[in-house]
C-alpha positions as CSV (number, residue, x, y, z in Angstrom):
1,X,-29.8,6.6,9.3
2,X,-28.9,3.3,7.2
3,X,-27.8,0.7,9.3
4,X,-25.3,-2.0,8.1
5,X,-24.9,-5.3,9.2
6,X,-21.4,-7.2,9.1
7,X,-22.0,-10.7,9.3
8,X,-19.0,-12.2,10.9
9,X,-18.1,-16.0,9.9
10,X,-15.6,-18.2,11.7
11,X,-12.4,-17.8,9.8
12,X,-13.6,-14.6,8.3
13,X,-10.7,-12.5,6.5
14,X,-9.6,-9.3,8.3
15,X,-9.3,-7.0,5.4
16,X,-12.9,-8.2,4.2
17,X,-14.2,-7.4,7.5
18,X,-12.3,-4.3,8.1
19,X,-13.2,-2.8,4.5
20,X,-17.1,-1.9,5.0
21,X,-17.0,-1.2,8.8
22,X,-14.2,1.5,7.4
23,X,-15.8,3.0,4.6
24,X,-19.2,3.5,6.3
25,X,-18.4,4.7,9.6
26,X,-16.5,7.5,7.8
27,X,-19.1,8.1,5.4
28,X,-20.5,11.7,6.0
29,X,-23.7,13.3,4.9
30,X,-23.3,17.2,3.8
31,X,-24.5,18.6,7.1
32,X,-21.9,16.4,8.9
33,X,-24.3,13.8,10.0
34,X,-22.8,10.4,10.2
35,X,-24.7,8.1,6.6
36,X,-24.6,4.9,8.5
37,X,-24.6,2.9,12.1
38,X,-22.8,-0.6,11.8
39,X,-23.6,-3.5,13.6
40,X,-21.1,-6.4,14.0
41,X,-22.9,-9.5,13.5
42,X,-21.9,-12.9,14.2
43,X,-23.5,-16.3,15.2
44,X,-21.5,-16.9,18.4
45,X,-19.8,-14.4,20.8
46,X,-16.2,-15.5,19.7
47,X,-15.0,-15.7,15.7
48,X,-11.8,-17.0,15.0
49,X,-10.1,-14.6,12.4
50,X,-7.2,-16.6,12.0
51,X,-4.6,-14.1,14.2
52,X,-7.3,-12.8,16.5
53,X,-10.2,-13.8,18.4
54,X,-13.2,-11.3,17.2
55,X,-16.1,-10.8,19.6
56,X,-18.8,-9.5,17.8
57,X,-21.1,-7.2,20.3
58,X,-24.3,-8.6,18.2
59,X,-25.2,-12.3,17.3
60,X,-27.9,-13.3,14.1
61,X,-30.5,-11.2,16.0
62,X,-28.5,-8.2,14.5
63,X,-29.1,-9.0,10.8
64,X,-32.8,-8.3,11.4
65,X,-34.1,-4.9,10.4
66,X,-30.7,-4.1,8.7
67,X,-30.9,-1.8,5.6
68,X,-27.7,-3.7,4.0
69,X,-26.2,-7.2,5.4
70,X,-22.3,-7.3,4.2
71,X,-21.1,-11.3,4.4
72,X,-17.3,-10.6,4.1
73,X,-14.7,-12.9,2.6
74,X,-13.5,-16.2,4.6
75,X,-10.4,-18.6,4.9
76,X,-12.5,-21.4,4.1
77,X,-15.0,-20.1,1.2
78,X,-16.0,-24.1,0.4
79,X,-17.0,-24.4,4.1
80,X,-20.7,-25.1,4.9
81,X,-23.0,-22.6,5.8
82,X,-24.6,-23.3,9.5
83,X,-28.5,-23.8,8.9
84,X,-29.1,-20.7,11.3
85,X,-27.0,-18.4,9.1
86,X,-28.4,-19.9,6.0
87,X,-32.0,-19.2,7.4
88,X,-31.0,-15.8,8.8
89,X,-29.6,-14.3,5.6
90,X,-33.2,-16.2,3.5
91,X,-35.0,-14.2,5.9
92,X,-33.4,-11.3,5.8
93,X,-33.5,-11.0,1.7
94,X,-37.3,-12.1,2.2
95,X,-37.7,-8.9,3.9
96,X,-36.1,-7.0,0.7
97,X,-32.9,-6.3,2.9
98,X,-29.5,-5.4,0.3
99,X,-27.3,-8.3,0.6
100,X,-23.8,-7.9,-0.5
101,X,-20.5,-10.0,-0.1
102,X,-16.8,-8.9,-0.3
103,X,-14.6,-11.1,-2.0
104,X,-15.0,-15.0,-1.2
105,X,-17.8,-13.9,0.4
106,X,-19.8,-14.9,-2.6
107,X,-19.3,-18.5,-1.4
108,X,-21.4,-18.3,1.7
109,X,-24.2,-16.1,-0.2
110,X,-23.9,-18.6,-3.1
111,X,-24.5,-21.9,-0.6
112,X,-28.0,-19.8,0.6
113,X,-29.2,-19.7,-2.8
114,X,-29.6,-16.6,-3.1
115,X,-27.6,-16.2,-6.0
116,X,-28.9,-18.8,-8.4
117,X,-29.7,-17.5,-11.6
118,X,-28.1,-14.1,-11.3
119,X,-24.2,-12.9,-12.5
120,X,-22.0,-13.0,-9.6
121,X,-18.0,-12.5,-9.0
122,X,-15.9,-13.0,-6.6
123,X,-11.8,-12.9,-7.0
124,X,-10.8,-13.8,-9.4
125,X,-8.2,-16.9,-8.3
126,X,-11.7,-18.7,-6.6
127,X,-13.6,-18.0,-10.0
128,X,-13.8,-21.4,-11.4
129,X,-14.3,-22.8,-7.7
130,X,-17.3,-21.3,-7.7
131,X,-18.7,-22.0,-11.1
132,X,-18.0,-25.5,-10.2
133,X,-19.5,-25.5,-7.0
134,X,-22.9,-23.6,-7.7
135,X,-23.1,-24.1,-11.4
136,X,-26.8,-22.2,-11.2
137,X,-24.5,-19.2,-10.5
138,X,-23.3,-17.3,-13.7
139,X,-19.8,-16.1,-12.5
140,X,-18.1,-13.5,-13.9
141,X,-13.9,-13.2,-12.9
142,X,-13.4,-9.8,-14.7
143,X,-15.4,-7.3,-13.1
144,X,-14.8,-5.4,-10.0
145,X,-18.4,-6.1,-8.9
146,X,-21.9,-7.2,-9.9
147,X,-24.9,-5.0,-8.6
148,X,-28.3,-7.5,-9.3
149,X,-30.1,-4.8,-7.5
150,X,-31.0,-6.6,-4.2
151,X,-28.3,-8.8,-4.3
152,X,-24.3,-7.7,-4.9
153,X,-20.5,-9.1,-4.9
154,X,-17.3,-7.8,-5.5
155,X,-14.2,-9.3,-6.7
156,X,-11.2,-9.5,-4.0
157,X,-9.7,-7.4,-1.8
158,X,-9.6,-3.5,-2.9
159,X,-12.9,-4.5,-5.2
160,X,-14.7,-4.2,-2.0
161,X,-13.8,-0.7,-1.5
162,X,-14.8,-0.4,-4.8
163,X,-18.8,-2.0,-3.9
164,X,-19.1,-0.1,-0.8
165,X,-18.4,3.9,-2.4
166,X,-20.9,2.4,-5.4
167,X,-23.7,1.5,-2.2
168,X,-22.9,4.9,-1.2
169,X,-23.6,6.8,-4.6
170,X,-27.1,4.7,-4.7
171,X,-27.7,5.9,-0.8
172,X,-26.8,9.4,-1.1
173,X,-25.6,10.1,-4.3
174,X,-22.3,11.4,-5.7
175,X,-20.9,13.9,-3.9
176,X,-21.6,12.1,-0.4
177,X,-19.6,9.2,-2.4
178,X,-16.5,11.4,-3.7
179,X,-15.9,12.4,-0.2
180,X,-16.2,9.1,1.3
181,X,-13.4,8.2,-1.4
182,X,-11.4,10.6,-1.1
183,X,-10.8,9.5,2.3
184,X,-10.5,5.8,1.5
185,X,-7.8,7.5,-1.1
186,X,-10.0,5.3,-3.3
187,X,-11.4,6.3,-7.0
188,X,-15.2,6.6,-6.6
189,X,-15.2,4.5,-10.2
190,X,-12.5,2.6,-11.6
191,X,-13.6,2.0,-15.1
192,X,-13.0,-1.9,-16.2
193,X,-11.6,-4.5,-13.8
194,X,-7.8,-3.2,-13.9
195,X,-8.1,0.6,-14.2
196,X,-6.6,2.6,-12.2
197,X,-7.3,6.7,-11.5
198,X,-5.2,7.8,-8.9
199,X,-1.1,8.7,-10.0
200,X,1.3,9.4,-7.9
201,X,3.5,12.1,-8.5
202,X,6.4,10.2,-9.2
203,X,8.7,7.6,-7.9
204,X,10.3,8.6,-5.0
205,X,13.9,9.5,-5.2
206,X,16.1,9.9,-2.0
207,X,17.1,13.4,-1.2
208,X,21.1,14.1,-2.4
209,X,21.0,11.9,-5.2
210,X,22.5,12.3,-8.2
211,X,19.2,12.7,-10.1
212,X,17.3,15.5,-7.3
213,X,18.2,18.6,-9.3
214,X,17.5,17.2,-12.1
215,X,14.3,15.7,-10.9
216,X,13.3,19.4,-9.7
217,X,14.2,21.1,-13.2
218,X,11.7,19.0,-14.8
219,X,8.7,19.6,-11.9
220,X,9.2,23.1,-12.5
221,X,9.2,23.1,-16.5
222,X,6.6,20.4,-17.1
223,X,5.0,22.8,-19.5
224,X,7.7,22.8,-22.3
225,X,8.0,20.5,-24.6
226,X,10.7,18.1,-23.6
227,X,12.4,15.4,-25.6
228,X,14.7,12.6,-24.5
229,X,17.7,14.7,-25.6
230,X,16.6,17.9,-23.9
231,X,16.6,16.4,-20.6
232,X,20.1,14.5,-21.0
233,X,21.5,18.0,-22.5
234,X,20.0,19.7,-19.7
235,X,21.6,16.4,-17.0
236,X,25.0,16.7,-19.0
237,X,25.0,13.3,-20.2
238,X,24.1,10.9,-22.6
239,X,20.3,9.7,-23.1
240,X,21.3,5.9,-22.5
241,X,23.2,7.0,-19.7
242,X,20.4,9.2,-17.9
243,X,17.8,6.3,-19.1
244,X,20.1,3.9,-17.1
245,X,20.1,6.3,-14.2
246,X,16.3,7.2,-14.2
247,X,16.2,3.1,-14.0
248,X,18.3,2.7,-10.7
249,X,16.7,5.3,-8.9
250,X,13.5,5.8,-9.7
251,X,12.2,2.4,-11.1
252,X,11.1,4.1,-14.4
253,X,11.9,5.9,-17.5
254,X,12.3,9.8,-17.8
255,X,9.7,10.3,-20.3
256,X,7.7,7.9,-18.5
257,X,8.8,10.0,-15.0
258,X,7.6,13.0,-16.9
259,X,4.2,11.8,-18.5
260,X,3.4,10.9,-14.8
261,X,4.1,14.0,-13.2
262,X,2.3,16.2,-16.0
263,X,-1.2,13.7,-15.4
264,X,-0.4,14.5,-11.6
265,X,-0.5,18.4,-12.2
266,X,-3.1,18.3,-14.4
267,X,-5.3,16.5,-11.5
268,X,-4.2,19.1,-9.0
269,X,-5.3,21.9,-11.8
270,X,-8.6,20.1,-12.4
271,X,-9.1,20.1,-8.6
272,X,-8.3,23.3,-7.8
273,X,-8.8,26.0,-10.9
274,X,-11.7,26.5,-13.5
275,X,-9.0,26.4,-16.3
276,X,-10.7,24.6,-19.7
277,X,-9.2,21.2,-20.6
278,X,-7.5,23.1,-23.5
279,X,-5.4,25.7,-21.6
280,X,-4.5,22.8,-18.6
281,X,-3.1,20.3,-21.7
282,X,-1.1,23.4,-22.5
283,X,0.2,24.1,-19.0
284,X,0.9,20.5,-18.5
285,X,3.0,20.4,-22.1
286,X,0.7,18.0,-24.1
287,X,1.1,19.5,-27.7
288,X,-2.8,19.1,-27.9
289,X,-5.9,18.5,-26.0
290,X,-6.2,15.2,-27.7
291,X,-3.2,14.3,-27.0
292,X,-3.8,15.3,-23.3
293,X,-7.3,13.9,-23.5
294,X,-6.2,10.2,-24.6
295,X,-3.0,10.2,-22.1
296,X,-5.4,11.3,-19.3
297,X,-7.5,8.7,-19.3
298,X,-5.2,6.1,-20.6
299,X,-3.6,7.0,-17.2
300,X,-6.2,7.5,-15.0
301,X,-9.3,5.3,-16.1
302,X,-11.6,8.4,-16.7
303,X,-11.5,11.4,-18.6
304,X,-10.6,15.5,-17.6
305,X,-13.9,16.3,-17.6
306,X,-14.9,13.0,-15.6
307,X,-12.2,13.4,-12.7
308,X,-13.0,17.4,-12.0
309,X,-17.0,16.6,-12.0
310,X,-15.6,13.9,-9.5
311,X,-13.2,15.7,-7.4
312,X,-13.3,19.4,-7.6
């Protein structure tokens, strides 16, 4: 079994901390074995995480023998680095052990030296902090992460999610990965820094409003071709009017509405049927697989073909 190490600094940021002890422990191999054992790491037996008191069950000992060390993100990234957890993370990447950080966690990684000479990132707000504080780093603020082999770092916050389901393809491949996102209800790969994959099926719209039936009609004919003027014909009103109306209570256009719930089906047919990219664009109401093709990943970050190898 892999065994990660979370190394624990004073101030250290809860959602940084909380982001690979979640992913992993959930992380199942195909037979239902657990893929990893965590370890909590820390260099005293109290942390101060800014609105709670952490007390690690392991101290720098725990970093030793570790198949990955994760240094998450910290209040105080500019703070120095102790010489024993300077020393303990040199050792530990003298040994050939995967060190990764998780947001301003670069900072701590960077102060060991670790990372001088190799393209780093960290989020995206602390970028030029960074370049100016360890110019031998080559930072990088528009990537979601950096993979140098033995050494890695995300960008902030969800990026991290983002490095820990990429660890997991390199441990145990893809599948072991997809399933580990789909319970993060993360993408296994967001392509770029700002792509997004997952839709949701549409704004949410209180029950009994004026909009529901209409809102129903069009889940239920997404496969026609539907104009503007269709759907205020079919609402009895006037296209500015219903635009205005889509606006108050959904946040959103109708045509945008309805692009969003036809990518939504089309996931849920790529999922769950072997229908060919052709004959879902035409169940969806795309007048071509092109068009389908290019709205697709436009929407999601990847294309048809991509997301069902991904998630079926």
């Amino acid at each position: 079994m892999h065994t990660v190490a979370v190394l624990a600094l004073d101030q250290v940021i809860p959602f940084d901390l909380s982001t690979p002890i979640e992913v992993f422990t959930r992380t199942r191999l195909p037979d239902g074995r657990p893929g990893y054992q965590i370890r909590i790491c820390a260099e005293r037996p109290e942390i101060d995480a800014g609105t709670f008191t952490l007390r690690a069950p392991w101290g720098l000992e725990g970093l030793k023998g570790a198949d990955t060390i994760i240094v998450p993100g910290t209040a105080t990234p500019a703070a120095p680095l102790t010489p024993a957890v300077r020393d303990a993370l040199r050792a530990a990447a003298e040994e050939g052990t995967r060190i990764a950080s998780i947001c301003v966690g670069t900072f701590p990684l960077a102060a060991t030296g670790l990372l001088d000479g190799l393209r780093a990132t960290t989020h995206w707000i602390a970028a030029d902090l960074l370049a100016d504080t360890y110019p031998a780093v080559t930072v990088d603020p528009d990537v979601l992460y950096v993979d140098n082999g033995q050494i890695l770092t995300s960008a902030g916050a969800a990026a991290g999610l983002d490095l820990c389901l990429h660890m997991i393809r390199s441990d145990y491949g893809s599948a072991v990965a997809a399933y580990a996102a789909r319970l993060a209800v993360m993408p296994l790969e967001r392509e770029g820094g700002q792509a997004q994959f997952i839709v949701h099926d549409y704004a949410p719209t209180p029950q009994g409003s004026a909009l529901e039936p209409l809102l129903t009609w069009l889940q239920n004919n997404l496969g026609h071709d539907l104009s503007l003027a269709d759907i205020a014909a079919h609402a009895g009103t006037s296209t500015r009017t219903l635009i205005r109306r889509f606006r108050e209570q959904t946040g959103t256009t109708p045509l945008q509405w309805l692009h969003r719930a036809r990518i939504r089906q089309a996931q849920h047919l790529l999922e769950t049927t072997s229908h060919s990219v052709e004959r879902i664009a035409d169940q969806v109401g795309f007048g071509s697989p092109t068009a389908f093709r290019d709205r697709f990943k436009r929407t999601t970050g990847v294309s048809p073909n991509t997301y069902r190898r991904t998630f079926s």
